[in-house]
N, C-alpha and C positions, 0 to 999 in steps of 0.2 A: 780727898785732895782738892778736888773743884769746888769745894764748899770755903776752904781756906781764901780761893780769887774773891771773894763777896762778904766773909764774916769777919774780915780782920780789914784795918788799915791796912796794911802792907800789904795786901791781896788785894784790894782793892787799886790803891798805887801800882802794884805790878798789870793787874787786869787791864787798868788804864793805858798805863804804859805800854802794853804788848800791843794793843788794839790799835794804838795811835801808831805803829809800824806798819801796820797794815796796807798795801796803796789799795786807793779808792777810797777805803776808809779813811784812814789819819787823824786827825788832828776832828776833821769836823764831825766822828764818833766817838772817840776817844772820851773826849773835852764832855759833851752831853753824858755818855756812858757813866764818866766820874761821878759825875753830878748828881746825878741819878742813884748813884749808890752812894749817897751821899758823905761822901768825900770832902772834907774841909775846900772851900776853892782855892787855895792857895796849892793845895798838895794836887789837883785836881791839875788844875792848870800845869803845874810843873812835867808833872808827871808825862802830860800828852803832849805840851812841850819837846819836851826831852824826850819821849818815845818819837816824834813824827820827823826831830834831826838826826836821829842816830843813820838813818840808813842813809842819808843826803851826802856824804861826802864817799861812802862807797861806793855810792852809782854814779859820781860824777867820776871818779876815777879809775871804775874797775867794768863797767855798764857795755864798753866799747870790746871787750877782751870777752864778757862774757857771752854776747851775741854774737862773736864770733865764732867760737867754743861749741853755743848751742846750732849753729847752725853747723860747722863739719860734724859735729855726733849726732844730729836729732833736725838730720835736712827738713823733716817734714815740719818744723816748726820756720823757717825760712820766711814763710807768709806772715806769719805773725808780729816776726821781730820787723820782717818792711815796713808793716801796717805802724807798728810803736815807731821807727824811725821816720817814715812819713811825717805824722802825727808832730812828732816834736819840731819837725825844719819848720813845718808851717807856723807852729806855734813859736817857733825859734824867729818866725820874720818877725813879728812882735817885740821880741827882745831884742836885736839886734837893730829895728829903728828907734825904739825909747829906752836902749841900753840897760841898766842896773834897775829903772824904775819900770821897765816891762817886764820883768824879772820877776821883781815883786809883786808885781798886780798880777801875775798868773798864777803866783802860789796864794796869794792873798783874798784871793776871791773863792769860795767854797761851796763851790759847783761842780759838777763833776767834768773829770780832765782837767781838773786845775789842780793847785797843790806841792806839796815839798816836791813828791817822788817824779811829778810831772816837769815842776820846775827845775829839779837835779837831770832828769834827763834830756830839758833842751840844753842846759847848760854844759853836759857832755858834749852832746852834735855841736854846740857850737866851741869847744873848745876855750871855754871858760876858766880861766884859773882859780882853784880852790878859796884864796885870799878873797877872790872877789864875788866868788858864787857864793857860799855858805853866809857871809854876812848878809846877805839880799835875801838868799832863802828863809834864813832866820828873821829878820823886816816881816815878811810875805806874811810866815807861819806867826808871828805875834798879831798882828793885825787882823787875821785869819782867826784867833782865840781871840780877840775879841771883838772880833762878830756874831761868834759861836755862841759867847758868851751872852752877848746881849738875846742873841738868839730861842738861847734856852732858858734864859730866868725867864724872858717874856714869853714862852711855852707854858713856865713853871705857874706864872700867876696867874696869866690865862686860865688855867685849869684851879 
């Protein structure tokens, strides 16, 4: 079965894809990962692309219900989700003074705690509407692929 993720295109694409959902990971694994298993770039990029948006409009609209959810069943996680809501107000003042383009440069930049799932969840705390979050986070995550991208070829010929 796990041989299927690595010997075929379509394994490959899916591998890509699944990794690039990942948070922490995303986009800026993902995108290399492809690449690496040498992945056409076109289908490479799509792929992680499209794996690193799929979860950015669930968490911007479902992220606030879940943390409430985990916190009456599973109090002892209470710390942790403060720590994640902390985490994003501060990073939420960022957005909040350079609006749509601080948005994007928090996903844009691929370092860690930056990123789609980072950027979908200030834009929860801050109660951002969909129409105008996901096209910013989408901005973020293209430009984020191609840093990555420039990234990894210059790894690739380096070596």
């Amino acid at each position: 079965m796990l041989v299927f993720l690595t010997e075929t295109t379509l394994g490959r694409v899916i591998a890509t894809f699944l990794i690039s959902m990942v948070p922490v990971i995303e986009l800026r694994g993902g995108l290399p990962y492809g690449i690496a298993l040498d992945l056409p770039y076109p289908l490479a990029l799509t792929a992680a692309v499209v794996g690193n948006m799929v979860p950015v409009p669930f968490i911007i609209v479902y992220i606030r219900r879940v943390f409430a959810w985990l916190r009456k069943h599973f109090a002892k996680l209470d710390g942790l989700i403060t720590t994640l809501e902390q985490k994003a107000h501060v990073k939420g003042r960022v957005v909040q003074k350079y609006s749509a383009i601080g948005l994007c440069l928090l996903v844009a930049i691929p370092l860690p705690g930056t990123g789609a799932w980072t950027g979908a969840l200030v834009a929860a705390m801050l109660d951002m509407r969909l129409k105008k979050a996901v096209p910013t986070i989408l901005l973020g995550v293209l430009i984020a692929a191609g840093i990555m991208t420039a990234v990894t070829f210059g790894v690739i010929r380096a070596f």
